[in-house]
C-alpha positions, -999 to 999 in steps of 0.1 A, spaced: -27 -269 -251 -53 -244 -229 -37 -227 -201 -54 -230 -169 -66 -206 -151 -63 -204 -108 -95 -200 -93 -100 -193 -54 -136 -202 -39 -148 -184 -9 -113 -187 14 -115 -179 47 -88 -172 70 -80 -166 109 -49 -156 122 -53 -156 161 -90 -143 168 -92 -118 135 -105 -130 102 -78 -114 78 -98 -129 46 -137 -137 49 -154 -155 24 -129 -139 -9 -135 -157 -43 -109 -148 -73 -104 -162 -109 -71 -152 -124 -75 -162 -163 -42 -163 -184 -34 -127 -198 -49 -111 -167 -27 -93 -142 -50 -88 -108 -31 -63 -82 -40 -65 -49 -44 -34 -27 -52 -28 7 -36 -15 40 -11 -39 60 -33 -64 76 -58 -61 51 -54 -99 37 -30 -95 6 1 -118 17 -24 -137 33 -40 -146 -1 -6 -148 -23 4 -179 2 -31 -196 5 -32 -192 -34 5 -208 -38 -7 -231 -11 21 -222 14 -8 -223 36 -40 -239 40 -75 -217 43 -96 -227 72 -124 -228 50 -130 -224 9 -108 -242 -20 -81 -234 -44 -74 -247 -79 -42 -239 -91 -21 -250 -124 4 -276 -116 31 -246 -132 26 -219 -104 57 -197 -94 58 -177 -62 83 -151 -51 92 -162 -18 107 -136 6 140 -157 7 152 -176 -17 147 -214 -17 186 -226 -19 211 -228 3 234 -200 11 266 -219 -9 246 -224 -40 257 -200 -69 242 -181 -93 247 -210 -115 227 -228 -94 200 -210 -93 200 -201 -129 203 -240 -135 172 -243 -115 151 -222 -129 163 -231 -170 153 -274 -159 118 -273 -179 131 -255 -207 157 -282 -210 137 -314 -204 116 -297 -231 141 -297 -254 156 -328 -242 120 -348 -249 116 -332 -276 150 -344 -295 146 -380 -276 107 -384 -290 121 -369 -325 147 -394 -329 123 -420 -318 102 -409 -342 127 -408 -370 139 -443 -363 100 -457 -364 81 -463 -393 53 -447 -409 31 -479 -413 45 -495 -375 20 -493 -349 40 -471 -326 44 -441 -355 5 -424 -344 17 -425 -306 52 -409 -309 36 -386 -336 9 -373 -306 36 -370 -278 59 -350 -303 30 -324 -315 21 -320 -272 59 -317 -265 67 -295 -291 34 -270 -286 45 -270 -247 78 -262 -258 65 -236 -277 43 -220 -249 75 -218 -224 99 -205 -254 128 -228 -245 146 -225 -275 154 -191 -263 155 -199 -224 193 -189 -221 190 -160 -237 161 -150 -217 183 -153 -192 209 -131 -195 185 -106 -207 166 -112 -171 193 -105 -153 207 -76 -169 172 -58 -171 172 -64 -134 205 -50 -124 228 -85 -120 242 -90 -153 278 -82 -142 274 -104 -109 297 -134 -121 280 -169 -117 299 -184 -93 292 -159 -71 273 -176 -37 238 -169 -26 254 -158 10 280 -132 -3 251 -115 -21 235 -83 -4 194 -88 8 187 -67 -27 205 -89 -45 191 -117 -33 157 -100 -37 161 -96 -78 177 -123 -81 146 -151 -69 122 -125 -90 145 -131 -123 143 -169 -112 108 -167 -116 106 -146 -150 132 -169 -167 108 -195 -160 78 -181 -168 45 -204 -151 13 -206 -163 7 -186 -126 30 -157 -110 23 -147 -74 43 -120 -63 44 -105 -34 57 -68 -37 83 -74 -64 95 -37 -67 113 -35 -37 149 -33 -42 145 -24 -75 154 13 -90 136 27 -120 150 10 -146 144 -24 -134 109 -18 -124 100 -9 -162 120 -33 -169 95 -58 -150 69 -46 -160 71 -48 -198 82 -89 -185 51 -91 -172 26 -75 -195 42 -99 -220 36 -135 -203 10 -156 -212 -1 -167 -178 -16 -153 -155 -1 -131 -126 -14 -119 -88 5 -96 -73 8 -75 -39 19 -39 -42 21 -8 -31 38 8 -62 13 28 -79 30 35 -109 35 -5 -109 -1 -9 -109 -12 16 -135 17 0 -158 12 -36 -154 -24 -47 -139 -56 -52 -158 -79 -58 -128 -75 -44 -92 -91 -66 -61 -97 -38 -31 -91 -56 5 -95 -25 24 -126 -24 42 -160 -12 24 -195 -12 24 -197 -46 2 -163 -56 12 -137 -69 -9 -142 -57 -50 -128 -64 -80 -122 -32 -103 -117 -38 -138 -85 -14 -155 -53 -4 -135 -47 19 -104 -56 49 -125 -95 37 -133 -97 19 -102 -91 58 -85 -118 70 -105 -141 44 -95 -132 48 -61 -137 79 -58 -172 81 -70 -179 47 -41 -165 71 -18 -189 99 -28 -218 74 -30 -210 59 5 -208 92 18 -239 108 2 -257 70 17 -242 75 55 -253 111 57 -286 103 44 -295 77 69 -279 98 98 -308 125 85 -333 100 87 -323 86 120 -327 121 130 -358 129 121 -373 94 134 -357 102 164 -376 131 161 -410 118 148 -410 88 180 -407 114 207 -421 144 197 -440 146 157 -460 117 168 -479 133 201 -486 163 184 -520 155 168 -551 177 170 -575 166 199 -555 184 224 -572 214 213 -600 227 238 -636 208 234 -663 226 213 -698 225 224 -704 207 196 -688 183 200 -692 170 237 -712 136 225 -685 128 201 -654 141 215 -644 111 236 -650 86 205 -626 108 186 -603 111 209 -596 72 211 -595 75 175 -566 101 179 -548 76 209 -551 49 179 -530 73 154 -502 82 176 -497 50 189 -497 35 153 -475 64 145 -452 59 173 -448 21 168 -441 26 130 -415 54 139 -398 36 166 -398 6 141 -380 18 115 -360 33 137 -344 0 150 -344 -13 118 -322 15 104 -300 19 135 -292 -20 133 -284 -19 92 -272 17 88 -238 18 67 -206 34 91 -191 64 83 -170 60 54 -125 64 62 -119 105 66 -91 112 43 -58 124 58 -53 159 62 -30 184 78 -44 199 110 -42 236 113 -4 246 130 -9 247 169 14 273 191 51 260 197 55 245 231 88 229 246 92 194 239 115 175 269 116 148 251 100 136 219 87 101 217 89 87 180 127 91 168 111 87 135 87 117 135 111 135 159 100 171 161 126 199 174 109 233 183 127 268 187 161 260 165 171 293 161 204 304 145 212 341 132 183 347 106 155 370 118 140 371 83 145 355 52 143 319 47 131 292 73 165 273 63 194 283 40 226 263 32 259 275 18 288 252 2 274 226 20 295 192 22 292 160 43 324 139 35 315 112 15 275 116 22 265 145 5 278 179 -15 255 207 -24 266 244 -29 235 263 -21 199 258 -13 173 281 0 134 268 19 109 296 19 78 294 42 58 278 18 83 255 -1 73 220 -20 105 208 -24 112 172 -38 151 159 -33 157 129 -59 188 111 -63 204 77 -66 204 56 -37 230 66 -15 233 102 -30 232 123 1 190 127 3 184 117 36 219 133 47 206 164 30 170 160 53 191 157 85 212 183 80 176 205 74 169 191 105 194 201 127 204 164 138 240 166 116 264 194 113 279 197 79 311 219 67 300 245 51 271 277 66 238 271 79 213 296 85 179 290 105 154 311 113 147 319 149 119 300 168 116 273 137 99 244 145 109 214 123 98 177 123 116 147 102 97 114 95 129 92 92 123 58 69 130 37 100 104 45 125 115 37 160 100 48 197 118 56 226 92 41 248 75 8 227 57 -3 256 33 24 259 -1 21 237 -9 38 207 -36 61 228 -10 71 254 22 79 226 -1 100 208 -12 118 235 19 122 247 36 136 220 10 161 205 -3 172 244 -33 162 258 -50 198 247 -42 190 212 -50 152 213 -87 165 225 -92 185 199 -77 165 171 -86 128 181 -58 103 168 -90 86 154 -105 115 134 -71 112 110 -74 80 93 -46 68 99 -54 42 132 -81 21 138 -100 24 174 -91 -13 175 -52 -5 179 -56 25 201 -47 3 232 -22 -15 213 18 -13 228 32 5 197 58 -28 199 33 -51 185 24 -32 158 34 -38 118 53 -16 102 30 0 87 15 7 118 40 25 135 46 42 100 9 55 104 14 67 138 46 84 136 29 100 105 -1 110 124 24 127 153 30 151 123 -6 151 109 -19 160 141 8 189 151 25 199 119 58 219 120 71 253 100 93 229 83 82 194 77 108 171 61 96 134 50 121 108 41 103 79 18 72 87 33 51 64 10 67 32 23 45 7 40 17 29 34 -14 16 11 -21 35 -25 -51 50 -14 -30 67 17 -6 71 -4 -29 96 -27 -43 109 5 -8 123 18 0 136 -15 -34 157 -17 -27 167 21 10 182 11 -5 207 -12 -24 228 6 -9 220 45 9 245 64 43 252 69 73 237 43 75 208 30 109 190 14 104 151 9 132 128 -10 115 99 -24 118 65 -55 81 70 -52 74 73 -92 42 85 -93 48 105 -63 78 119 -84 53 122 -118 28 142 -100 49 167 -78 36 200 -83 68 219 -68 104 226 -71 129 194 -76 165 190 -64 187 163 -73 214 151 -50 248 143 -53 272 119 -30 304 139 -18 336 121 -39 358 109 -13 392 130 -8 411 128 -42 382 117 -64 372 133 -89 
């Protein structure tokens, strides 16, 4: 019994008056595992629900096997249904296998060989059995309890409700629905949320071993270098949307050498533009019968002349035609990848704008020299214990730890916005900024143009254009920073930083709701940008790749513990 595969045809889509997905085809053949990248926006949820057909595309087709799971954002039951429930749910066609397969057998044991009937029940019991087979049902339960405990709810008891579950729960929970079931299809929308590193392997080594076939949405790299086998690209390029064949780690190489090509391409044509520029004002006039008249040549002079007049305007036309043609098909400048812009002079902030990029110049304690920040039997009750730690002016320093370990207690405390027991020594005239993970502004209604502005100077917004970072599109700049995604406001509290980095830069999570290829970007920037750096991250490939020092973290025991 063949597999299907799910095939997409040219969808289009429009939400309000911007086409999110234009014209995108995709065939997603059983054992393949397609990861979709792009910035938010870009079209990947988009294409997950037209694909499960939560929504309809305005234009274009879908064909999708009749078995199709999608990881919905909340799960489909009510909040009084149990784990039971749900677990119940998701085991039905692994039953009704089994249960058609024992009715047709017995059927098939009471008829027989020579009745008419016997070549019939025969047929259905050799389809039932091979589809019983290809979903594994003998060993549904078991793949159950396995699910579950791979993905951190084994010890949640099954009459546990949906509503007394936390969101995380909840989260893991619909995903282990889905891989207890296993569909000829799985969409999933970023299923490694909520999930700490031993549940994401865990997921991963599910999914490399179904049969189907699986799209999913991420922004985990070391997801997609572990699980997919073909990467579609939504972010914008020079022939749109592509397909990579390999995971994240070949599609980086690939991308790379596009980006090089694209490049190499734009700042060809800008040379050419140049020089026809050149050649229609100026190359084309200069031809040789402006030179004084011979004697010689006073009969013939005038015939040659027109001759000349013929050249330059035949030049001038041909100039000025490639010209048009070149301005009105020349490629755009390829994305500038992020980087650090060089450390402007401290100047008094009265109030900073972004409470997640907050910066907080001249915090000087009683350290002339020494290090930019050091900490001494430090201990936040309950939050965070940590009996020394020293930044230096050039520091890479990576805080890892547990959720709920003390890192982003540990990053305020750096920063100056929580006072712990313990000593704390600053030195004088530090500048320090702290990208919190929940970016908030003070004043949302203002546009993206006028917060930037704002909160770098107008001096240093001139010189380092909030444009020239890759981080906003000019589209957004006018933007109130309250109808942006996420993501968005992620990018701009990021590019508050980028634009006017600090001594002491401290970064809680800052991969979230950023694409991969940012992602990479702000990696490469950390290494050579000025000033410290101390980030605490679950970013695993950020975490693989770190070139500096690493501190775990450990939560304060509460008074009497041990």
């Amino acid at each position: 019994m063949p597999v299907p595969a799910l095939l997409a045809h040219d969808l289009v889509h429009t939400l309000g008056n911007r086409r999110v997905l234009d014209g995108v085809s995709l065939t997603a053949s059983p054992g393949h595992r397609i990861g979709l990248i792009g910035e938010n926006g870009s079209g990947k949820s988009t294409l997950l629900r037209l694909l499960a057909g939560v929504e309809k595309p305005d234009a274009g087709s879908v064909d999708r096997p009749a078995e199709l799971g999608f990881l919905h954002q909340e799960l489909p039951y009510p909040s009084a249904a149990t784990l039971t429930d749900v677990l119940d749910d998701a085991l039905r066609e692994a039953r009704e296998d089994l249960a058609r397969l024992d009715r047709i057998g017995g059927e098939l044991a009471a008829t027989p060989p020579d009745a008419p009937a016997h070549g019939e029940l025969l047929a259905a019991y050799a389809e039932q059995l091979e589809q019983a087979q290809q979903r594994d049902a003998w060993d549904a339960d078991r793949r159950a309890s396995i699910v579950l405990g791979g993905l951190g709810l084994g010890s949640v008891p099954r009459r546990r409700t949906l509503g007394s579950l936390a969101g995380g729960q909840r989260s893991r929970l619909a995903l282990a629905a889905l891989l207890i079931r296993q569909p000829a299809a799985l969409l999933l929308d970023e299923p490694t949320n909520h999930l700490d590193d031993g549940a994401a392997e865990f997921l991963q080594e599910r999914l490399c071993a179904l049969p189907g076939a699986v799209v999913v949405a991420s922004h985990d790299r070391a997801f997609l270098d572990a699980v997919c086998t073909d990467l579609i690209d939504l972010d914008p390029s020079v022939d749109g949307p592509t397909r990579f064949g390999g995971n994240y780690t070949d599609y980086q190489a690939v991308k790379r050498a596009e980006r090089e090509r694209w490049q190499r391409r734009f700042e060809a044509e800008q040379e050419e533009l140049e020089a026809l520029r050149h050649s229609a004002g100026v190359t084309a006039h200069r031809v040789a019968h402006y030179r004084p008249m011979r004697d010689s040549e006073k009969m013939g002079y005038g015939r040659r002349g027109n001759r000349v007049d013929h050249q330059i305007s035949r030049r001038v036309r041909n100039a000025t035609r490639r010209l048009e043609d070149l301005q009105r098909e020349q490629v755009p400048e390829p994305p500038r990848p992020l980087r650090f812009s060089p450390p402007a002079p401290a100047r008094p902030v009265a109030e900073p704008d972004a409470s997640g990029s907050e910066g907080l110049p001249e915090i000087a304690q009683d350290a002339a020299d020494g290090p930019l920040v050091a900490l001494h039997g430090v201990r936040v009750p309950g939050r965070l214990r940590l009996d020394a730690l020293d930044v230096a002016d050039d520091e890479r320093l990576l805080v890892t730890g547990a959720n709920g370990s003390g890192k982003s207690t540990l990053l305020a405390v750096l920063a100056g916005r929580l006072e712990p027991y313990g000593r704390v020594r600053r030195r004088p005239g530090l500048t320090v900024a702290l990208l919190t993970q929940d970016t908030t502004f003070e004043r949302p209604g203002r546009t993206v143009r006028d917060t930037y502005e704002t909160g770098v100077g107008a001096e240093r917004a001139e010189v380092v254009p909030l444009t020239s970072l890759g981080l906003m599109d000019t589209r957004d700049l006018d933007q109130r920073v309250a109808d942006l995604s996420v993501g968005q406001r992620r990018r701009l509290a990021l590019a508050l930083l980028v634009a006017r980095p600090p001594a002491l830069l401290l970064l809680d999570e800052p991969t979230n709701h950023l694409s991969p290829r940012l992602c990479d970007e702000l990696e490469d920037a950390l290494g050579p940008g000025p000033g410290a750096v101390v980030v605490a991250s679950h970013d695993r490939r950020l975490r693989a790749r770190w070139q500096g020092r690493e501190l775990r973290v450990h939560t304060e025991p509460p008074e009497g513990g041990a």
